[in-house]
Structures are given as C-alpha cells and as structure tokens.
C-alpha positions as CSV (number, residue, x, y, z in Angstrom):
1,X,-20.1,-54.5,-40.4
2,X,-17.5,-52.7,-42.6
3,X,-18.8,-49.3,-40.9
4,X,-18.7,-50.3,-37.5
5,X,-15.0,-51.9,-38.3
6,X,-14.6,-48.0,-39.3
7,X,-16.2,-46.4,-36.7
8,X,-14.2,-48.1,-33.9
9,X,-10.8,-47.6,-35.3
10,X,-11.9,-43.7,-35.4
11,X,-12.9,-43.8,-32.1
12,X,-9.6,-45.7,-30.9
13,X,-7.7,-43.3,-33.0
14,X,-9.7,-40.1,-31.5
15,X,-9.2,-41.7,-27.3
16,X,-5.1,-42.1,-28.2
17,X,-4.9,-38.5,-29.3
18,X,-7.0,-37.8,-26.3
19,X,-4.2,-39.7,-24.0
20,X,-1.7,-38.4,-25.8
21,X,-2.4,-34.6,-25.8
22,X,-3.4,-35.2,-21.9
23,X,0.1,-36.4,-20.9
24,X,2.1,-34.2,-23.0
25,X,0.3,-31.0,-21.0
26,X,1.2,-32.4,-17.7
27,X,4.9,-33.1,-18.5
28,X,5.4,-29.5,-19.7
29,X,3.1,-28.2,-16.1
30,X,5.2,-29.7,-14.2
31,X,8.8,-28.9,-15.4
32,X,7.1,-25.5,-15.7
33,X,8.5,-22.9,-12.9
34,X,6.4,-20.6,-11.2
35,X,6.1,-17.3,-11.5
36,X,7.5,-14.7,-9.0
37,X,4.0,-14.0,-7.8
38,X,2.6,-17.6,-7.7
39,X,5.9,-18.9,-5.7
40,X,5.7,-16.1,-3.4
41,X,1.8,-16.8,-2.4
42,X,2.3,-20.4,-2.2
43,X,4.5,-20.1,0.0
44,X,2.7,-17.2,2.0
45,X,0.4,-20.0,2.5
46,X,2.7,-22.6,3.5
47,X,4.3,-19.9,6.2
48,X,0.8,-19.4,7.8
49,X,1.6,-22.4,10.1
50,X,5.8,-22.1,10.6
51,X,7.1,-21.2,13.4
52,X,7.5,-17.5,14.6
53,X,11.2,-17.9,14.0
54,X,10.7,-18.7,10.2
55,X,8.0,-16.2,9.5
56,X,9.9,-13.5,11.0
57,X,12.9,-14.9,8.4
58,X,9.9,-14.8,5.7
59,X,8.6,-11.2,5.8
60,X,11.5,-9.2,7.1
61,X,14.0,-11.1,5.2
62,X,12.2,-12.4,1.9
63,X,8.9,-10.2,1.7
64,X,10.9,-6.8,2.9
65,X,14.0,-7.0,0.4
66,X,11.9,-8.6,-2.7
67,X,9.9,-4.7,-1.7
68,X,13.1,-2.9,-2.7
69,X,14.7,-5.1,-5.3
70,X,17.2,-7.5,-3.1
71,X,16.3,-10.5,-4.8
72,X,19.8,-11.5,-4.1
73,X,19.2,-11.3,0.0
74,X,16.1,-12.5,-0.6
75,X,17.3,-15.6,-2.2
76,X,20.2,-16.0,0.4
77,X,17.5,-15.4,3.2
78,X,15.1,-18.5,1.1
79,X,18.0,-21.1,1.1
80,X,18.6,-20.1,5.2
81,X,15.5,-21.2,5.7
82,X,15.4,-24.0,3.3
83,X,17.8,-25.6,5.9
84,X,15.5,-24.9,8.8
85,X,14.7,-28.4,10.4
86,X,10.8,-27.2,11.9
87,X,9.9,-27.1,8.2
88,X,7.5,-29.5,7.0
89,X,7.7,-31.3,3.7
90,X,4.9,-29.1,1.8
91,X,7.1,-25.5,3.3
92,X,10.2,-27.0,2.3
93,X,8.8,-27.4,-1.1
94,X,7.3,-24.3,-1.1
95,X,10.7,-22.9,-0.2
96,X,12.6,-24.7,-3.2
97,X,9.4,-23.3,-5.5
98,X,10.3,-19.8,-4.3
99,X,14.2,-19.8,-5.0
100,X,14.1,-21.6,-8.5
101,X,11.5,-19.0,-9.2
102,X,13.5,-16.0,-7.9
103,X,16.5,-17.5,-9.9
104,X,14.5,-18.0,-13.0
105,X,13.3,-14.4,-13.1
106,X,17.0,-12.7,-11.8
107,X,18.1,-14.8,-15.1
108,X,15.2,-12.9,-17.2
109,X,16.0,-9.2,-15.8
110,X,19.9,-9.4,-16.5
111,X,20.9,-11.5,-19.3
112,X,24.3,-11.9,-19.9
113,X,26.7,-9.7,-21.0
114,X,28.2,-10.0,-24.7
C-alpha cells in the first residue's frame, strides 16, 4: 500500500510538471513576434483572396520596397492597408503580424545611438 501511496504522488508530481512546462511554452509562442520571413508569407497567404486594390498595395508597395530596403514605406504602405474596410479578420491580423514584425526587426538593424 505504502508503494502505491508512492507511486501515485510520483505520477501526480510527473502530470503537474507535464501541465506546467506545457503552458509556460504557449505563453512565451504567443507573445513571441514573427519573423520577417514568416509575417511576410502569412500574409502572402492571407492576400491570395483581397481584393485587386489591396494586392496591388501588397506587392508594389510592401513586397517591392521590402526588395530594396524601404522598410519604412513598406510599413507606412502596411498600416494604409490595415485601415482598408474589404479586409477580413484573419488579413487584418495578418497585416498587424507583418508591421510589429517589420518594427521588431527595423529595432534589431539600428539600435540606438549612444
């Protein structure tokens, strides 16, 4: 009896680190920001059914200047059509994804002066 007493309390002490380790990963995934590179195809993807207007906006304003280093036009051309009212819920998200990502990595590239 003693060694089943013990045996349990391992295995409830094994299923709460379990619990534990599981919810602590999916905090820090989704505070987490995308990468350049996984922004920019999710939301590739999310364009594929916008409307002409906004995929034009998409690869001659975002694709075309993030080519030749605008990230600054390319983030001013993101939040343009962030306001867009055709955009659905999962492209507007996708939108957001791609300018906090684009922010994140300007911030990277050019620390501040001292």
């Amino acid at each position: 009896m003693k060694k089943l007493n013990i045996l349990c309390g391992l295995a409830a002490c094994g299923l709460i680190l379990l619990a534990s380790a599981g919810c602590s990963g999916k905090k820090t995934a989704a505070n987490q920001v995308k990468t350049v590179e996984q922004s920019m195809a999710d939301l590739r993807s999310a364009m594929a059914t916008a409307s002409p207007e906004v995929q034009s906006n998409f690869y001659q304003g975002v694709t075309y200047s993030l080519r030749y280093g605008k990230t600054d036009v390319a983030v001013a051309t993101l939040q343009q059509m962030s306001g867009d009212a055709s955009l659905k819920p999962d492209q507007k998200q996708a939108v957001d994804d791609a300018i906090k990502a684009l922010q994140a990595n300007a911030g990277q590239q050019n620390p501040p002066a001292q």
